[in-house]
C-alpha positions as CSV (number, residue, x, y, z in Angstrom):
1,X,80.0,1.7,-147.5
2,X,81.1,1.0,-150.9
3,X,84.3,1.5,-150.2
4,X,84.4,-0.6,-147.0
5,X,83.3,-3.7,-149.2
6,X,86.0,-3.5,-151.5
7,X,88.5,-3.3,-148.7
8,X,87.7,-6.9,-147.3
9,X,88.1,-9.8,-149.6
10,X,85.8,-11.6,-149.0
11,X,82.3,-10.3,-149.9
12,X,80.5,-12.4,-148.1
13,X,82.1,-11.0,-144.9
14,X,81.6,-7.7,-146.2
15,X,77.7,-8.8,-146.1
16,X,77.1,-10.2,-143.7
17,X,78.9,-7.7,-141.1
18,X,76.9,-5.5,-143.1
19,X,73.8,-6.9,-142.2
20,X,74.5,-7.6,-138.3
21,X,75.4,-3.8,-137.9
22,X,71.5,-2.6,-139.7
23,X,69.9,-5.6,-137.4
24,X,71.5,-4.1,-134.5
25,X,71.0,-0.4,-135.4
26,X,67.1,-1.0,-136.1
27,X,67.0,-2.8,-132.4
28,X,68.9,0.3,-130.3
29,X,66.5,2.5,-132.9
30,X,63.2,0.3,-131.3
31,X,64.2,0.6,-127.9
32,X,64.8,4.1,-128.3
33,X,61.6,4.7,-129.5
34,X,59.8,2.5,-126.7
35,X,60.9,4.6,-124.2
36,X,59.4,7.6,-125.1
């Protein structure tokens, strides 16, 4: 990941894509849990 945020520029970018891709990971990890 570390190197992935040096690539872009702009950090905050880098965050913030970042952060949408754990929000969406920890959503398809809930509603894989739900249905079992």
């Amino acid at each position: 990941m570390q190197r992935y945020i040096q690539r872009v520029p702009n950090l905050v970018l880098a965050s913030d894509s970042e952060h949408h891709m754990l929000r969406a990971a920890r959503t398809l990890y809930h509603a894989h849990s739900m249905q079992r």
